[in-house]
N, CA, C and O atoms as a CHARMM CRD file, in Angstrom:
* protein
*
  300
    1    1 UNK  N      0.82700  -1.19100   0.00000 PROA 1      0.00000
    2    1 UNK  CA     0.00000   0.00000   0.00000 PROA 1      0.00000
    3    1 UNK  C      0.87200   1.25600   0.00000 PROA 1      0.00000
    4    1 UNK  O      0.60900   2.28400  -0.62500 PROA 1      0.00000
    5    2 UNK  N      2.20700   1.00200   0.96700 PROA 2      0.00000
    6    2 UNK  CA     2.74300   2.03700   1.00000 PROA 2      0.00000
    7    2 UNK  C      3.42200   2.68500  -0.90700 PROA 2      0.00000
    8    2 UNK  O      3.55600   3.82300  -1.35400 PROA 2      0.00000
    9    3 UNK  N      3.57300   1.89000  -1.26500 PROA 3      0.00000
   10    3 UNK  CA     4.16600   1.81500  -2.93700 PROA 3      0.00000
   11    3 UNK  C      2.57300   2.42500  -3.29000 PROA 3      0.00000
   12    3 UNK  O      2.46600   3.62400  -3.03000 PROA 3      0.00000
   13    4 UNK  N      1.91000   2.07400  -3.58500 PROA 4      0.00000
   14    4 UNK  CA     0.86200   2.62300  -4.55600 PROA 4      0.00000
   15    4 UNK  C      0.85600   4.30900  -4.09600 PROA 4      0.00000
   16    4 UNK  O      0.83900   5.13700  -5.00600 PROA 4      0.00000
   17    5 UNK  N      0.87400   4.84500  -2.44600 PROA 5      0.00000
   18    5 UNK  CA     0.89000   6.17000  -2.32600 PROA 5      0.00000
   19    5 UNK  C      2.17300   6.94500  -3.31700 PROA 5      0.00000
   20    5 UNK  O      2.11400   7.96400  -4.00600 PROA 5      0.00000
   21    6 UNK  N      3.31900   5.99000  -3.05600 PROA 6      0.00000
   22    6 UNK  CA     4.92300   6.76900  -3.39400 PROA 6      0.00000
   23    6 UNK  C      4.26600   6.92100  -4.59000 PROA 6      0.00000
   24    6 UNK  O      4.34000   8.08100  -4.99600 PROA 6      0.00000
   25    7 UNK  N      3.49600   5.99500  -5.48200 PROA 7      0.00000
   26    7 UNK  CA     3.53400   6.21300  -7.01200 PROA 7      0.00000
   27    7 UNK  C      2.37700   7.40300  -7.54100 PROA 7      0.00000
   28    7 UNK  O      2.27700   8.21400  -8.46200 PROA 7      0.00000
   29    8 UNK  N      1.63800   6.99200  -6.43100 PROA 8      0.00000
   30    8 UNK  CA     0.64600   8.08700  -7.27600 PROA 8      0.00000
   31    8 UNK  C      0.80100   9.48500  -6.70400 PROA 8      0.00000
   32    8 UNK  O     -0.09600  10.29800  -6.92800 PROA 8      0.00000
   33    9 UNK  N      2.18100   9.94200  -5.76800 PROA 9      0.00000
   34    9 UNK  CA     2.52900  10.96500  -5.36300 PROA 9      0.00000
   35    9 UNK  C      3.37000  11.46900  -6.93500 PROA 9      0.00000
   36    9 UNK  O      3.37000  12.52600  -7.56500 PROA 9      0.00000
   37   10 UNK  N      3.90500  10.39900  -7.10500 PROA 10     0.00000
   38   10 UNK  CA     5.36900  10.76400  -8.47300 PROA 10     0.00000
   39   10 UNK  C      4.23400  11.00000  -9.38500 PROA 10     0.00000
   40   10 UNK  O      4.02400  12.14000  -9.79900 PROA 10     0.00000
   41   11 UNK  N      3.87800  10.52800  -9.54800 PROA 11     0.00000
   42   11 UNK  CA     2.08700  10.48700 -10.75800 PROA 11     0.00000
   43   11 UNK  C      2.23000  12.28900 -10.67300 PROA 11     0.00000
   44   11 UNK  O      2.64900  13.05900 -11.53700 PROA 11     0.00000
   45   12 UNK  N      1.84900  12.50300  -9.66500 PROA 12     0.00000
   46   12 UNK  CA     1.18300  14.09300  -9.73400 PROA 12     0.00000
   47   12 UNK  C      2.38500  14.75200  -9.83600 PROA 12     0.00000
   48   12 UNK  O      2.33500  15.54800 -10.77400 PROA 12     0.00000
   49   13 UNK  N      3.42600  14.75700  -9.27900 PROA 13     0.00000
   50   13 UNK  CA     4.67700  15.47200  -9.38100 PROA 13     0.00000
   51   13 UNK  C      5.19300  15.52900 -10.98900 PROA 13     0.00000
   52   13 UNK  O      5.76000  16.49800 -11.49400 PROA 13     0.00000
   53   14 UNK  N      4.91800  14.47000 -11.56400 PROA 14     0.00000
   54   14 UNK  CA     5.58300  14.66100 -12.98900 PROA 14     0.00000
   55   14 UNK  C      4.95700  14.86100 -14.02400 PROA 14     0.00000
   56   14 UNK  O      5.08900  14.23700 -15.07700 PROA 14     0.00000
   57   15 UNK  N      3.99700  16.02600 -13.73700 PROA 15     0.00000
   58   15 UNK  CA     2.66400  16.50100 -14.60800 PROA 15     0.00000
   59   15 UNK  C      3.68700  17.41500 -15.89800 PROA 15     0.00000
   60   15 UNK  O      4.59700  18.18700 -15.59700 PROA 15     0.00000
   61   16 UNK  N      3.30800  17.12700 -17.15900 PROA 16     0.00000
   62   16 UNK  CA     3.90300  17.74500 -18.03900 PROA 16     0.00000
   63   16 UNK  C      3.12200  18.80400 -18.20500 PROA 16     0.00000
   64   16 UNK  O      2.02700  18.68100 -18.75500 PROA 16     0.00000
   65   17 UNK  N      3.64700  20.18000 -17.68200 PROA 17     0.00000
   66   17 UNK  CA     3.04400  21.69100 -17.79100 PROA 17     0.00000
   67   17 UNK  C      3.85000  22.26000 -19.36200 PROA 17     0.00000
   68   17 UNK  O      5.03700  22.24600 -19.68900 PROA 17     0.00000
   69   18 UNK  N      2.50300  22.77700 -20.15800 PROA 18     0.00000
   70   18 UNK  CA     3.46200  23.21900 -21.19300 PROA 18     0.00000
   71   18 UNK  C      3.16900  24.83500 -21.01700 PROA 18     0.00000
   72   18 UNK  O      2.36000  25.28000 -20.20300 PROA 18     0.00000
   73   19 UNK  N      3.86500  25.54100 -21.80700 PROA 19     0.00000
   74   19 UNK  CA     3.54400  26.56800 -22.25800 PROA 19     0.00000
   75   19 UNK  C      3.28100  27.27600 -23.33000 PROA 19     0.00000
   76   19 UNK  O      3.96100  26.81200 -24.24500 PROA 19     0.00000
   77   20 UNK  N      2.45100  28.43100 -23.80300 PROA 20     0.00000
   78   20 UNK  CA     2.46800  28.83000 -24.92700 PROA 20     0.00000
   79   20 UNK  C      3.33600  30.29600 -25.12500 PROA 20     0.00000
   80   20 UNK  O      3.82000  31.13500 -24.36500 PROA 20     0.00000
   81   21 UNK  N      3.24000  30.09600 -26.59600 PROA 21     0.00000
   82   21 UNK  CA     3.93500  31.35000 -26.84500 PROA 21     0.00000
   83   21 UNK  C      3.74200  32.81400 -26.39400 PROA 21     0.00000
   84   21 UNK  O      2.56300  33.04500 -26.12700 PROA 21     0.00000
   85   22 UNK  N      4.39400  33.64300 -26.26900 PROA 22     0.00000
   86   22 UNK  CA     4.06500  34.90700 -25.66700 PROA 22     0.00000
   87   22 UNK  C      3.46200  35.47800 -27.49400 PROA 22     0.00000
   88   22 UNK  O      4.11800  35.32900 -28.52600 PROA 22     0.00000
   89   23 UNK  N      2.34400  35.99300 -27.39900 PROA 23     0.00000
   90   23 UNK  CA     2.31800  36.77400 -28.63900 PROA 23     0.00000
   91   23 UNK  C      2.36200  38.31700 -28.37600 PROA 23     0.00000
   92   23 UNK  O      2.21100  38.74000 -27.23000 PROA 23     0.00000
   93   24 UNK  N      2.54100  39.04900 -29.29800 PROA 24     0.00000
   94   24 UNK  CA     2.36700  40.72300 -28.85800 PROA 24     0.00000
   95   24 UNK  C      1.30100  41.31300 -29.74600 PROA 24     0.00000
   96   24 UNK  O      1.43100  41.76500 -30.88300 PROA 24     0.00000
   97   25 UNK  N      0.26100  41.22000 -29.02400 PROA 25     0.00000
   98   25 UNK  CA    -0.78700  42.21400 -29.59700 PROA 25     0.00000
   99   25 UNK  C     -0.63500  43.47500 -28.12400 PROA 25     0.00000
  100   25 UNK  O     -0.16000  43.42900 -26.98900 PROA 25     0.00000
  101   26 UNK  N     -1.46200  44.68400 -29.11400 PROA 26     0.00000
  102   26 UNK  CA    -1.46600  45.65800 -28.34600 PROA 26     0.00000
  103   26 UNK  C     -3.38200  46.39500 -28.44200 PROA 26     0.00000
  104   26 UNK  O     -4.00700  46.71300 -29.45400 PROA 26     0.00000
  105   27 UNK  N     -3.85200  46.44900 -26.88900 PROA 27     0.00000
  106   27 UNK  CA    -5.13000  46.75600 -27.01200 PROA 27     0.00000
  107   27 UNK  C     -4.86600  48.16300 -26.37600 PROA 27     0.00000
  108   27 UNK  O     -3.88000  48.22100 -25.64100 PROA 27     0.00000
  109   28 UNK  N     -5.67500  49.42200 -26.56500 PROA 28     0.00000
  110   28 UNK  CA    -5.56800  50.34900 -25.89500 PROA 28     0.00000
  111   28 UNK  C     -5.59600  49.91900 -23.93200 PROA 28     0.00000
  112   28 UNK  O     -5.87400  49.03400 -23.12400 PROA 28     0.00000
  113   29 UNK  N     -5.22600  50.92000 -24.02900 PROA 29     0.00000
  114   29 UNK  CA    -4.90700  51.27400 -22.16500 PROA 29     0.00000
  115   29 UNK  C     -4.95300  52.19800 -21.46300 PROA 29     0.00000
  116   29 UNK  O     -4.37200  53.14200 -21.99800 PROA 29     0.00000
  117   30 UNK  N     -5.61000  52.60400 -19.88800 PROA 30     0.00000
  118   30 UNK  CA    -5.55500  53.49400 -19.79400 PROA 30     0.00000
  119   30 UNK  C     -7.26700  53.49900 -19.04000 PROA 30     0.00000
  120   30 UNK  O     -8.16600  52.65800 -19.02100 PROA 30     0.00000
  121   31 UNK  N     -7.13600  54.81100 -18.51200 PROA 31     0.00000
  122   31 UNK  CA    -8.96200  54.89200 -17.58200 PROA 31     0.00000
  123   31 UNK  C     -9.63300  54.48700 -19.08600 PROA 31     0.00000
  124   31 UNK  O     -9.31100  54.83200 -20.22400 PROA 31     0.00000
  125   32 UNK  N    -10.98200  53.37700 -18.45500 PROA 32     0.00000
  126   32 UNK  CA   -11.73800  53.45300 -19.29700 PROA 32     0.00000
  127   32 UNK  C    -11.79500  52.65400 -20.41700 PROA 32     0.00000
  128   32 UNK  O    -12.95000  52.69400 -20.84200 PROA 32     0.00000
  129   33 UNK  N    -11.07300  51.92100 -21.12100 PROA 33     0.00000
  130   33 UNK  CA   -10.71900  51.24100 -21.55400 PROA 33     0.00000
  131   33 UNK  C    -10.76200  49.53000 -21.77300 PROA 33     0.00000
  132   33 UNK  O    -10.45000  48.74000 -22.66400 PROA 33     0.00000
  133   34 UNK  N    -11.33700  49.46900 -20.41500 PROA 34     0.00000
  134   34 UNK  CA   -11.28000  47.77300 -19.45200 PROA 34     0.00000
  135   34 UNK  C    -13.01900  47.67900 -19.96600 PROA 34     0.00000
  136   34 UNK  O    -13.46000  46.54000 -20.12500 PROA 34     0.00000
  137   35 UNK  N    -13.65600  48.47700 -20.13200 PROA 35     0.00000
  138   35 UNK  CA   -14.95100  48.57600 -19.86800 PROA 35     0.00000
  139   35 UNK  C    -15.32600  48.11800 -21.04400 PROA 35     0.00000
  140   35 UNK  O    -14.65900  48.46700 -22.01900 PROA 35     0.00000
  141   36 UNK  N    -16.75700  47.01600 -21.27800 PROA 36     0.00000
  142   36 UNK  CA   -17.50000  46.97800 -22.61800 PROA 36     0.00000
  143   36 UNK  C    -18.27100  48.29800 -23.26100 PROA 36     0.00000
  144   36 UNK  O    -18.67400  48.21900 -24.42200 PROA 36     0.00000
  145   37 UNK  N    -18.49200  49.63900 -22.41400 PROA 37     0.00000
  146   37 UNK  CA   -19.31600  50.58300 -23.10500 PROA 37     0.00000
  147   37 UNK  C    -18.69400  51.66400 -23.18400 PROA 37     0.00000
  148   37 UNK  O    -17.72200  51.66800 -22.42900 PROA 37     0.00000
  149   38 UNK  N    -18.85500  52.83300 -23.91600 PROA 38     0.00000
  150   38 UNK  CA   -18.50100  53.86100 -23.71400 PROA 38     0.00000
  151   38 UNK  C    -18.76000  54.94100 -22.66900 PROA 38     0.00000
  152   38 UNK  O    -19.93000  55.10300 -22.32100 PROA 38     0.00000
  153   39 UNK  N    -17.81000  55.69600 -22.13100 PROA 39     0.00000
  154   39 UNK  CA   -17.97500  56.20400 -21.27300 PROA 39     0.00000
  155   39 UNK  C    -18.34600  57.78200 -21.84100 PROA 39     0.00000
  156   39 UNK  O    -19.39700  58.35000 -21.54500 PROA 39     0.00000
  157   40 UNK  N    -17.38700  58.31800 -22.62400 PROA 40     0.00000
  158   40 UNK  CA   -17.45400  59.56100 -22.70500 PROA 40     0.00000
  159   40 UNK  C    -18.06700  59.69700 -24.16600 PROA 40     0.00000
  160   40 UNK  O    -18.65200  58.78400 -24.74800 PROA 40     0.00000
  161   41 UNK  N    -17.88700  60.72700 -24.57300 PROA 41     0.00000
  162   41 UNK  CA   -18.99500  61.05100 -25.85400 PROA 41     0.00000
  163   41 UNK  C    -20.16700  60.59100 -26.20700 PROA 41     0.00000
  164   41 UNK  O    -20.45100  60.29900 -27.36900 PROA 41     0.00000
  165   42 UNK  N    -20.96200  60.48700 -25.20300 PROA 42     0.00000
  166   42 UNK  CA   -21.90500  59.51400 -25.66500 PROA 42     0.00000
  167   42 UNK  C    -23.44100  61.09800 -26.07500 PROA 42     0.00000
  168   42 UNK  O    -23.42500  62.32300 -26.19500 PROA 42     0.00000
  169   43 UNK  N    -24.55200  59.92000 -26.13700 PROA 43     0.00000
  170   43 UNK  CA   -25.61200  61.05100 -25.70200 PROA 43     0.00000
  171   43 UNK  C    -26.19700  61.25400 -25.13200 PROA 43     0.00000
  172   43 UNK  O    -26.82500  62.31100 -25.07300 PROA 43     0.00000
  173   44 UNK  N    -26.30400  59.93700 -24.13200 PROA 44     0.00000
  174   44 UNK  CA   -26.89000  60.04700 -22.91400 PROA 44     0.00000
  175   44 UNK  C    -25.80700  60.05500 -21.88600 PROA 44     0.00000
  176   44 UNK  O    -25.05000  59.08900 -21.98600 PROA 44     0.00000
  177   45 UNK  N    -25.57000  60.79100 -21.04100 PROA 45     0.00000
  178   45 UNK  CA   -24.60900  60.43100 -20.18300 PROA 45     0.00000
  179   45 UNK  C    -24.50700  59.92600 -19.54300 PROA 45     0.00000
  180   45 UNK  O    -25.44000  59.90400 -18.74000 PROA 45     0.00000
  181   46 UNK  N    -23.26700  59.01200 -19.25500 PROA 46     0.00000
  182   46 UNK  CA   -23.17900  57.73200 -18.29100 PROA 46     0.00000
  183   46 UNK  C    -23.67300  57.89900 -16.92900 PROA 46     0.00000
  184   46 UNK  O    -24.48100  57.01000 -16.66000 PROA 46     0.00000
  185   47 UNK  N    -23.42300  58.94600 -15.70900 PROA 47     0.00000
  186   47 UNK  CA   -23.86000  59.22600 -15.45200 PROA 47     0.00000
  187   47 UNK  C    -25.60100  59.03200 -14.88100 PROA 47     0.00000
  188   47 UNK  O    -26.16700  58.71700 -13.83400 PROA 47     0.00000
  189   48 UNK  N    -26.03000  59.48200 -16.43400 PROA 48     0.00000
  190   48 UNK  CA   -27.64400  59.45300 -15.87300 PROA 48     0.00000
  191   48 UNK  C    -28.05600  57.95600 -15.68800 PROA 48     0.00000
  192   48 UNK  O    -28.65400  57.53100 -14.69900 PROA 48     0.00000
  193   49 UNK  N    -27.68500  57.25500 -16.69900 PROA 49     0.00000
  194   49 UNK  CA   -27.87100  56.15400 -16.92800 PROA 49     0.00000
  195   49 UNK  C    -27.95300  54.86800 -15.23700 PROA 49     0.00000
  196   49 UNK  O    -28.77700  54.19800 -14.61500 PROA 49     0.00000
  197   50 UNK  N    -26.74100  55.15700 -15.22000 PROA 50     0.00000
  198   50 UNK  CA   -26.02500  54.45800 -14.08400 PROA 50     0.00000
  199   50 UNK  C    -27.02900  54.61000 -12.83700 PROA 50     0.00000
  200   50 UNK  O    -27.66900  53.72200 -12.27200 PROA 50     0.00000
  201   51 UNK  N    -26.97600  56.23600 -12.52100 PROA 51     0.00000
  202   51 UNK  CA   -27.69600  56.83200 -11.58000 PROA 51     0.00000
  203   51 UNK  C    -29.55300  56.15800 -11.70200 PROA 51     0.00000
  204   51 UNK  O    -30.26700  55.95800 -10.71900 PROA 51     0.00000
  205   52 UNK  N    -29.84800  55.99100 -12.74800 PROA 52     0.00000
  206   52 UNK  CA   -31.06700  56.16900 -12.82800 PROA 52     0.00000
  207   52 UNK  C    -31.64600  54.53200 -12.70900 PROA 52     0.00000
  208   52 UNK  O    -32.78900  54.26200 -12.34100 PROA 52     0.00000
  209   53 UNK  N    -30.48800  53.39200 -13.14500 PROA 53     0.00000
  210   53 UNK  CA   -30.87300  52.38600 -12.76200 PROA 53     0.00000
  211   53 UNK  C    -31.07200  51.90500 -11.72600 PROA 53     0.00000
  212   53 UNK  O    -31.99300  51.10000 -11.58600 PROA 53     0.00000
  213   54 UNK  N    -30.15900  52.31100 -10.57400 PROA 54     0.00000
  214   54 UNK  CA   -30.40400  52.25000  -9.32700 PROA 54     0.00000
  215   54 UNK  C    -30.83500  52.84500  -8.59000 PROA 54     0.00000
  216   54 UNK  O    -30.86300  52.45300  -7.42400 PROA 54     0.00000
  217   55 UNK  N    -31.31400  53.95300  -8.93700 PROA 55     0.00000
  218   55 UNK  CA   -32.95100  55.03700  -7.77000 PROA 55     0.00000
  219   55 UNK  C    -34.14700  53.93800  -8.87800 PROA 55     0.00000
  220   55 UNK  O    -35.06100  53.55900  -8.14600 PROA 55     0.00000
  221   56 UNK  N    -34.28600  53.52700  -9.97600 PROA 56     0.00000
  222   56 UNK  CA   -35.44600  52.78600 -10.71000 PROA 56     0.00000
  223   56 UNK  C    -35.59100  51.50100  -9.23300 PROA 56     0.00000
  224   56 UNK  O    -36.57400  51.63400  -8.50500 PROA 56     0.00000
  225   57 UNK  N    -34.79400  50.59500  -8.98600 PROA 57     0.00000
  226   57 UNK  CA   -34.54000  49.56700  -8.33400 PROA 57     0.00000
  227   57 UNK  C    -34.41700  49.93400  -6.86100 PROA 57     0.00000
  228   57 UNK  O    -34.72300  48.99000  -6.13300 PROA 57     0.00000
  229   58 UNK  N    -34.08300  50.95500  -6.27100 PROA 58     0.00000
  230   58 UNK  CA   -34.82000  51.40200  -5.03500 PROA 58     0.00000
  231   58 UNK  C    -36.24800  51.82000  -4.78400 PROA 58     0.00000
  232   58 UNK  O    -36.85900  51.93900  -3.72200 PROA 58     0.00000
  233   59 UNK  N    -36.70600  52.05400  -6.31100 PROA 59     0.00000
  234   59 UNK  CA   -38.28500  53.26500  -5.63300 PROA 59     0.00000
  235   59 UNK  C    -39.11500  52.29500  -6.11800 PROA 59     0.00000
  236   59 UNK  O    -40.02500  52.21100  -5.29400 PROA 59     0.00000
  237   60 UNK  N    -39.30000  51.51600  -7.00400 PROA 60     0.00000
  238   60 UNK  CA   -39.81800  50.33800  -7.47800 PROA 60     0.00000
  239   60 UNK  C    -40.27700  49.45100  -6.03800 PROA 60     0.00000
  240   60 UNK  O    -41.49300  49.26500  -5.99900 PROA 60     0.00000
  241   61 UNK  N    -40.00600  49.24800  -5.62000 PROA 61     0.00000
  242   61 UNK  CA   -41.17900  48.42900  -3.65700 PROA 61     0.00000
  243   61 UNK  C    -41.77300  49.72200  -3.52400 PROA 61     0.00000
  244   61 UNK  O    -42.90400  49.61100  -3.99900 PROA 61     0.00000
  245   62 UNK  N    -41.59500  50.88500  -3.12500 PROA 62     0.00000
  246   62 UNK  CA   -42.22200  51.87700  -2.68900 PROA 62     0.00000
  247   62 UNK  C    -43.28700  52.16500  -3.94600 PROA 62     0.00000
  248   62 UNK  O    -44.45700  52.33400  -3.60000 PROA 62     0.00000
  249   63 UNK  N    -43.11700  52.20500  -4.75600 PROA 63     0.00000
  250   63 UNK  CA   -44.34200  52.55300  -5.86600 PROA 63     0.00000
  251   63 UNK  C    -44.92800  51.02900  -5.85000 PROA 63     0.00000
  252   63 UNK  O    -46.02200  51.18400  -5.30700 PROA 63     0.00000
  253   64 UNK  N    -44.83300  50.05200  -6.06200 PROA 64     0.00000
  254   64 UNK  CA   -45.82200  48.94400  -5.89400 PROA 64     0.00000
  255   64 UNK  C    -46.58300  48.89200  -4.31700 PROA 64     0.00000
  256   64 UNK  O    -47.80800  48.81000  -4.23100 PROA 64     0.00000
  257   65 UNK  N    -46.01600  48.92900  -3.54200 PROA 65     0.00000
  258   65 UNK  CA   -46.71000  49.19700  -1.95000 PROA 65     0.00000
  259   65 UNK  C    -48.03800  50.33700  -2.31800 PROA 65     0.00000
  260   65 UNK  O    -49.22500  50.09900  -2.09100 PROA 65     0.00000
  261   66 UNK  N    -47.51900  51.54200  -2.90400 PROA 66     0.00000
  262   66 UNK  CA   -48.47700  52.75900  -2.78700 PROA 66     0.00000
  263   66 UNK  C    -49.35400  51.84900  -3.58200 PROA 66     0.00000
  264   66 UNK  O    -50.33900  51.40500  -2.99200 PROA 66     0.00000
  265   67 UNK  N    -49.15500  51.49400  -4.83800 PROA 67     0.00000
  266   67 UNK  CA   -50.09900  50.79500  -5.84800 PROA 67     0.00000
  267   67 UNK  C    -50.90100  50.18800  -5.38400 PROA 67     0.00000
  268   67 UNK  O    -52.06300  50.12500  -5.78600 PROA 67     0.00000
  269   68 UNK  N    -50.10000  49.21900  -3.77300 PROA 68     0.00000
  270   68 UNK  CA   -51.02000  48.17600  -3.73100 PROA 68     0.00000
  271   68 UNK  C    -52.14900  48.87900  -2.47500 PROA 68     0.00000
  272   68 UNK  O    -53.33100  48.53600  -2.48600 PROA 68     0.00000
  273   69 UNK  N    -51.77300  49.58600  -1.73400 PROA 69     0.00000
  274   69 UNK  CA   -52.29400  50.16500  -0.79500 PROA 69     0.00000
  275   69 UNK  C    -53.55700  50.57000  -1.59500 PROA 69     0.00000
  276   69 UNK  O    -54.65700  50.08600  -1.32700 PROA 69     0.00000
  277   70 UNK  N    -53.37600  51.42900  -2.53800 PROA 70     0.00000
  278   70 UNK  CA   -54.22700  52.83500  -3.59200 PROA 70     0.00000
  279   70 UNK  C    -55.86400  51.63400  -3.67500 PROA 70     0.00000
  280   70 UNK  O    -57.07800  51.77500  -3.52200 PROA 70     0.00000
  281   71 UNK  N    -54.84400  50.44600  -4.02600 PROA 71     0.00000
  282   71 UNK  CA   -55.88300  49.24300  -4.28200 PROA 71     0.00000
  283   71 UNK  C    -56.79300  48.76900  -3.83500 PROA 71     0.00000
  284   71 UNK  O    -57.92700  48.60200  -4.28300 PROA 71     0.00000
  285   72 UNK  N    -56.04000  48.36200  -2.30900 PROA 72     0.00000
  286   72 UNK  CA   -56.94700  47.83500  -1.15800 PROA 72     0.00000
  287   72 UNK  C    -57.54600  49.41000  -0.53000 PROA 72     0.00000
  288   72 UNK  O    -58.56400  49.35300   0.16100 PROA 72     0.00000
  289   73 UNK  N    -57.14500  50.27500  -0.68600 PROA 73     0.00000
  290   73 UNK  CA   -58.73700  51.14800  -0.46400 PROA 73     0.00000
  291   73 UNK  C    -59.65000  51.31500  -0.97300 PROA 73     0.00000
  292   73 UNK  O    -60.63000  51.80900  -0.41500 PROA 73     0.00000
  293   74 UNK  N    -59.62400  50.96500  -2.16900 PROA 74     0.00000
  294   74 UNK  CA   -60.80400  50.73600  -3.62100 PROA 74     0.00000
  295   74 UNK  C    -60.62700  52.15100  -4.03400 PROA 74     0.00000
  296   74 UNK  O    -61.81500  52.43000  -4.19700 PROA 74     0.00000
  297   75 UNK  N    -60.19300  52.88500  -4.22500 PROA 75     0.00000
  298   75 UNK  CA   -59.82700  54.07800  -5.19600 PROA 75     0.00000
  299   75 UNK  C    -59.57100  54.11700  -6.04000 PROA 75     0.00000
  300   75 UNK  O    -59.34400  55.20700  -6.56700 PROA 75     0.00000
């Protein structure tokens, strides 16, 4: 038993790691850049956007509550 551990220790130790080539491409760099969208020139500004998805996703319970309230008074 003790042999089957030694071997399947050497097993894992003599893992053939290869490597690949280094290639050289060049992508811009720099703020902004890392990101899938545009940040600046746009026409809506990022900004609003950003801002506006997350006050949408805060006030959204508070406007269904009023909704549901508005409801159960029969109004």
């Amino acid at each position: 038993m003790l042999r089957q551990t030694v071997r399947s220790a050497n097993s894992v130790a003599k893992r053939n790691f290869s490597t690949s080539k280094v290639r050289s491409v060049h992508y811009p760099e720099g703020p902004y850049h890392n990101l899938p969208f545009k940040v600046h020139n746009r026409k809506i500004p990022y900004a609003f956007l950003h801002f506006g998805f997350f006050a949408a996703g805060f006030l959204a319970p508070f406007g269904i509550v009023y909704i549901h309230n508005k409801r159960a008074r029969g109004e």
